[in-house]
C-alpha positions in Angstrom: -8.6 -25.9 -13.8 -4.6 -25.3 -13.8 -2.2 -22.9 -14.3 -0.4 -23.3 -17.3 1.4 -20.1 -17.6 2.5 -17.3 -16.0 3.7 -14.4 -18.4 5.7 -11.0 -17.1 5.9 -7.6 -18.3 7.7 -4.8 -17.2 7.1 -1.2 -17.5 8.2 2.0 -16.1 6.0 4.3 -14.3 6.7 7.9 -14.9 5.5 10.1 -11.7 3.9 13.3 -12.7 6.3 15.6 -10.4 9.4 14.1 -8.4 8.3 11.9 -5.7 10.5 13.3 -2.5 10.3 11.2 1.5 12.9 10.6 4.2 13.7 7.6 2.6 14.6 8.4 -1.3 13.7 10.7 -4.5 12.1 9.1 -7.5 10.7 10.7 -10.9 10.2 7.0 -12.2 8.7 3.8 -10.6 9.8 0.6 -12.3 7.1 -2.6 -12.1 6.5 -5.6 -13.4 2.7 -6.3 -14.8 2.1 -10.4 -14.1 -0.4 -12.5 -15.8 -1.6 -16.1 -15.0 -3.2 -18.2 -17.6 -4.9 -21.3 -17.2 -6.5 -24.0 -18.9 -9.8 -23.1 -19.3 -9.1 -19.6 -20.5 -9.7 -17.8 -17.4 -6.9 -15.7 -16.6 -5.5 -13.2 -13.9 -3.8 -10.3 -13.5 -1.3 -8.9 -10.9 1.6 -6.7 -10.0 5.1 -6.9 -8.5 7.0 -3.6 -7.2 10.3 -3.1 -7.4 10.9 -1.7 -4.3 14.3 -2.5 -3.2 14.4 0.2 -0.3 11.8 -1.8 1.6 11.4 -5.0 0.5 14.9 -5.4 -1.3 13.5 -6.6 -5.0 14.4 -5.0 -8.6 13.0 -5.6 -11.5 15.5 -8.3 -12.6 15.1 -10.4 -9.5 11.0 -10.1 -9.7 11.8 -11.4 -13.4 14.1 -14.3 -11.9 11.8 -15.2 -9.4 8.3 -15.1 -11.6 10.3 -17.6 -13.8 11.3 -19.7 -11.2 7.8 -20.1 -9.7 6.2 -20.7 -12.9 8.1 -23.9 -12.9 7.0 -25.0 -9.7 3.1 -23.8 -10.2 2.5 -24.7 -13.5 -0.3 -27.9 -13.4 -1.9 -26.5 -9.8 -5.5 -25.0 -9.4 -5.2 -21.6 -9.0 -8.0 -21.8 -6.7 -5.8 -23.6 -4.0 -4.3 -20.2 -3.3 -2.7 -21.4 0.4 -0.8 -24.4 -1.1 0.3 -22.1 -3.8 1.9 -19.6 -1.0 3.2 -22.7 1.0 4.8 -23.7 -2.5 6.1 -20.2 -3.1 7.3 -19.7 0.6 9.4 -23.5 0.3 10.7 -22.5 -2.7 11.6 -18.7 -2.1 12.2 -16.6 1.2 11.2 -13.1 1.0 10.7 -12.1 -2.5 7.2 -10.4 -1.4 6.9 -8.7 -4.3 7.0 -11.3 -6.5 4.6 -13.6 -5.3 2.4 -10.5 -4.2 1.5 -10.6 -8.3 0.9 -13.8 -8.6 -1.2 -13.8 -5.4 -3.3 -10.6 -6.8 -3.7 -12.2 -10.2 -5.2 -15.6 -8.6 -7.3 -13.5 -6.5 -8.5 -12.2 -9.9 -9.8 -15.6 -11.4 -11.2 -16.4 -8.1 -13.4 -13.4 -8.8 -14.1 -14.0 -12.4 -14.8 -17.3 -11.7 -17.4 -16.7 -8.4 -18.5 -14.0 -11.3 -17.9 -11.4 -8.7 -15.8 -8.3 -7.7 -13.3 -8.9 -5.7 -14.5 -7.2 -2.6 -17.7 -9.1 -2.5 -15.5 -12.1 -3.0 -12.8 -11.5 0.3 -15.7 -10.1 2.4 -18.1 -7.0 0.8 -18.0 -4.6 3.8 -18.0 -1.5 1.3 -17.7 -1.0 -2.7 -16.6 2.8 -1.7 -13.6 4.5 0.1 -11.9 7.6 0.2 -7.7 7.8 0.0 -5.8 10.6 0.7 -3.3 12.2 -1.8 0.7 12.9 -1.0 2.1 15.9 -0.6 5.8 15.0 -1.0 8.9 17.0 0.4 10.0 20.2 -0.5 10.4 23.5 0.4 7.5 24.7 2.9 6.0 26.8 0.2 5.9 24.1 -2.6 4.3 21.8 0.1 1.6 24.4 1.0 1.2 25.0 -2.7 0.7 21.8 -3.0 -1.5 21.1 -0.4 -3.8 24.1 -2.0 -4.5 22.8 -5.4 -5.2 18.8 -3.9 -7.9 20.9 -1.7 -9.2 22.7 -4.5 -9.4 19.7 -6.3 -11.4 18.4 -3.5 -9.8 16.1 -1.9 -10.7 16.0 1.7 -7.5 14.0 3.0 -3.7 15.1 2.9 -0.9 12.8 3.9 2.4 15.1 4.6 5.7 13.3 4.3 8.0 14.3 6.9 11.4 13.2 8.4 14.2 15.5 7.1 14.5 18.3 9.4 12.5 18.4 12.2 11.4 22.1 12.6 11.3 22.5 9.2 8.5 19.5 9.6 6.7 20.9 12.2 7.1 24.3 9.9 5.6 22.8 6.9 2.7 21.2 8.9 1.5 24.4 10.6 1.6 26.2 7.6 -0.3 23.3 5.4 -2.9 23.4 8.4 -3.3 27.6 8.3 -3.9 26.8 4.4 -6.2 24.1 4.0 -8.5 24.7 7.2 -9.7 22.4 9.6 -12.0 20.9 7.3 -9.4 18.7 6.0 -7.8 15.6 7.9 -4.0 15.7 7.9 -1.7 12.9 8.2 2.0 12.6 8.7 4.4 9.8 7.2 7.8 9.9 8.7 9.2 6.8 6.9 11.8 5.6 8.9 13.5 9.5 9.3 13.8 9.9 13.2 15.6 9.6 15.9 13.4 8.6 18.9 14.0 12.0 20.7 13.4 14.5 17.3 10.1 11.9 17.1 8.6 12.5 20.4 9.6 16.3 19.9 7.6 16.6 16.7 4.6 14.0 17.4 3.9 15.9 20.5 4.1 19.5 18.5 2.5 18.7 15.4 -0.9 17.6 17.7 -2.0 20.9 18.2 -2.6 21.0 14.3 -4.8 18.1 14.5 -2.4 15.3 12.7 -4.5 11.9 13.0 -1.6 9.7 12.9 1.9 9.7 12.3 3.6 6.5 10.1 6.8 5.0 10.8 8.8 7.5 12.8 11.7 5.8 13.0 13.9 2.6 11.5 11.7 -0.6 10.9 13.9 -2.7 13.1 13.2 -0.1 16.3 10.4 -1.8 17.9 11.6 -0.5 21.4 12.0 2.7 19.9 8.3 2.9 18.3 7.3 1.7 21.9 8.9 4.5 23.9 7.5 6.8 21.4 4.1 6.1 21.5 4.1 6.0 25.9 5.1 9.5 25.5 2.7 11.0 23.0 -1.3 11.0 22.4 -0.6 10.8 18.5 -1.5 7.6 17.1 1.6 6.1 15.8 1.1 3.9 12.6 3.9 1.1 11.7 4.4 0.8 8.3 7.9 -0.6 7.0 8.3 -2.8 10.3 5.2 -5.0 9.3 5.6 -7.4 6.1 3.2 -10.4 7.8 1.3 -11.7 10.9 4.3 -12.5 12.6 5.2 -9.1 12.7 2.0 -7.4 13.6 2.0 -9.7 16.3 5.5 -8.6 17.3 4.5 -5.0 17.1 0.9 -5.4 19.1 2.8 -7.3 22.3 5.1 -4.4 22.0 2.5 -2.0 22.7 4.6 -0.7 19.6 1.1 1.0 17.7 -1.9 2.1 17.3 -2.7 0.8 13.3 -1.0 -1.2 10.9 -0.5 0.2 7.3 -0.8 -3.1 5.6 0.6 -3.0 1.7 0.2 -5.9 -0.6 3.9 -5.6 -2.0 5.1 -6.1 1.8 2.5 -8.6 2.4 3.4 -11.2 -0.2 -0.2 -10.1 -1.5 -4.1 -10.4 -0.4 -3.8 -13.8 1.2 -1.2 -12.7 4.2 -3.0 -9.4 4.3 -5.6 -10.9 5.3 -3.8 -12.4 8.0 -2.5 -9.2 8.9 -5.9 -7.6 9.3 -7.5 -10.6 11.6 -4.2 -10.6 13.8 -5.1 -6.8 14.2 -8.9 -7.1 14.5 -8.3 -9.5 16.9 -6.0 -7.2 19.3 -8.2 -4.3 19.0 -6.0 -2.5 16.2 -7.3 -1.0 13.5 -5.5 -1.3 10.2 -4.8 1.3 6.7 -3.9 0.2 3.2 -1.1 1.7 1.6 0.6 1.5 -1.7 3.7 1.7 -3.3 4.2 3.9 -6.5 2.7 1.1 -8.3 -0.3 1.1 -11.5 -4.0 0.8 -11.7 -3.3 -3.2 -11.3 -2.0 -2.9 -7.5 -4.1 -0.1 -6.5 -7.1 -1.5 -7.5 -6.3 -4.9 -5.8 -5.8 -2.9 -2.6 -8.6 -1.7 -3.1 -11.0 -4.2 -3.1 -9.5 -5.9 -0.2 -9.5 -2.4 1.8 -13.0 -1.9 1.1 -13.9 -5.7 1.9 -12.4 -5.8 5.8 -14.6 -3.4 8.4 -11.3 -3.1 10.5 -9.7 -1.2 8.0 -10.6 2.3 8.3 -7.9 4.4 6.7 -6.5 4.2 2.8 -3.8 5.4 1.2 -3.8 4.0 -2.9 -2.7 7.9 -4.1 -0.1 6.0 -6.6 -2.8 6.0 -9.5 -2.8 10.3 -8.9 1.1 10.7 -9.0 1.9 8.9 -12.2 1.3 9.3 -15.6 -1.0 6.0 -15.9 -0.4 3.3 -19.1 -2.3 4.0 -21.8 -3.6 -0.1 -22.1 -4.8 -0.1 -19.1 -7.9 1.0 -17.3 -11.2 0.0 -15.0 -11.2 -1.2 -11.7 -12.5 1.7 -10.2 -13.8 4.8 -10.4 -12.2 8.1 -9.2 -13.6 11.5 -7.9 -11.9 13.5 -6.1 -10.5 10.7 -3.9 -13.4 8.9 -3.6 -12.9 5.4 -5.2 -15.7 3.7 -6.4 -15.1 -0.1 -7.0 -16.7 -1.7 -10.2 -19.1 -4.4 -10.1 -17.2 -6.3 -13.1 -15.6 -10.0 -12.0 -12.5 -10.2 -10.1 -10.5 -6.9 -10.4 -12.6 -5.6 -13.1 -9.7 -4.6 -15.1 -9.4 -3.9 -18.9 -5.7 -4.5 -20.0 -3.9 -5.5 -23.0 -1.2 -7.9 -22.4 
């Protein structure tokens, strides 16, 4: 079997309401939908993220760099997924985006060709999880409005973006928390938004209202600072935009620098370094959360299966499919209810899409 093609579409992702963190606004995600094709008629399909404010990438350079790879992988098993990194990592530095959908899509014919679902095929700890849903910023009332109708909806887990305005934060939570009872697990994602003294101050307020964790507090190059923060407060402190590989999780556990690791496939380069990411952890005695981007059904159903494959990963957050207005040709999977995510039992991703 070889490659013999690798085709790229992209597409705009319209969010539902106005997607508000510490980092940036959006009403619109832009992606690019990837599909390898090889000789045997067994193809794959993935997704790259244009996310620029994290991993630097826009649609254009995903374009120029799926092109630029196709020449290089075109006549290669897809099945030799490590030499295909090693090609991808000679050829281009960074670009984790990019080769994160090619790597999802040859995870997919992996799985359609072991004629199984891809969480059987990376490990089969679980076909089930549960993510939480986002409640982005905005005023305190909006958020606990908010907040309501997910938990009338019946989802069971919030994650509260912080990192504006400190009391204000610590505001929103306690409200949020009066609202939705203790029943519910809360979590807080900073991304990026403190100083190291307004972090402390908040982590160590917001406890009383039973916050689980806390992602990212402040800048991704602070390793010091996420160290300092987490000697001085019993909140688990998550790093999230610090980690895009092994290297770095090692960086951060030697640091004493967390408590988890919120692996995401667009920062990992895809499933093969996530992997990587989650042994390195399990290995330390650090537990580890998926994430996502704003990203389609493709992305969030290939973190899924590799979420619900790896025992060491106990927390998920793949909301994206829930905030965006999803494309009309495409579908399957998993299922939904309520946050619950069942994964299908169909080959590889299980995906239906027209491309």
């Amino acid at each position: 079997m070889k490659i013999t093609k690798i085709h790229a579409k992209s597409v705009e992702l319209k969010l539902i309401e106005p997607f508000v963190t510490a980092a940036l606004t959006r009403t619109h995600q832009s992606t690019v939908l990837v599909k390898v094709e090889t000789d045997e008629g067994v193809f794959g399909i993935g997704e790259s993220v244009a996310t620029r404010h994290i991993v630097g990438e826009t649609i254009d350079s995903i374009l120029a760099s799926l092109k630029e790879l196709e020449i290089q992988l075109i006549g290669i098993n897809p099945l030799n997924i490590e030499l295909i990194h090693s090609i991808m990592d000679k050829y281009l530095v960074y670009n984790s985006g990019a080769k994160a959908g090619i790597d999802i899509a040859l995870y997919d014919i992996k799985g359609k060709i072991m004629n199984a679902p891809l969480y059987k095929v990376l490990g089969g700890f679980r076909n089930t999880l549960e993510t939480d849903v986002t409640i982005s910023i905005d005023s305190i009332d909006n958020m606990v409005s908010s907040a309501l109708k997910s938990v009338n909806k019946g989802f069971k887990e919030l994650k509260i973006k912080i990192g504006l305005d400190p009391k204000k934060d610590i505001e929103a939570i306690k409200r949020i928390r009066e609202a939705v009872g203790s029943d519910v697990s809360l979590k807080a994602d900073a991304n990026q938004g403190y100083s190291i003294t307004d972090a402390i101050i908040v982590l160590n307020e917001i406890l009383k209202y039973d916050i689980i964790l806390t992602e990212q507090p402040v800048p991704y190059w602070d390793i010091n600072g996420m160290a300092q923060i987490r000697s001085k407060t019993n909140m688990p402190v998550v790093t999230d935009e610090a980690v895009h590989n092994h290297y770095d999780a090692m960086k951060y556990i030697k640091s004493d620098a967390c408590d988890m690791v919120n692996i995401k496939l667009m920062k990992s380069a895809g499933i093969f370094k996530a992997e990587k990411i989650n042994a390195v952890c399990e290995a330390s005695n650090i537990r580890c959360m998926v994430g996502c981007m704003v990203e389609s059904r493709v992305a969030i159903a290939a973190g899924a299966h590799f979420a619900a494959s790896k025992k060491n990963i106990i927390e998920t957050d793949l909301d994206a499919f829930l905030l965006t207005e999803e494309l009309p040709y495409l579908s399957g999977g998993f299922t939904n209810k309520n946050g619950n995510i069942t994964l299908l039992e169909s080959p590889g991703l299980g995906l239906e899409v027209e491309f």
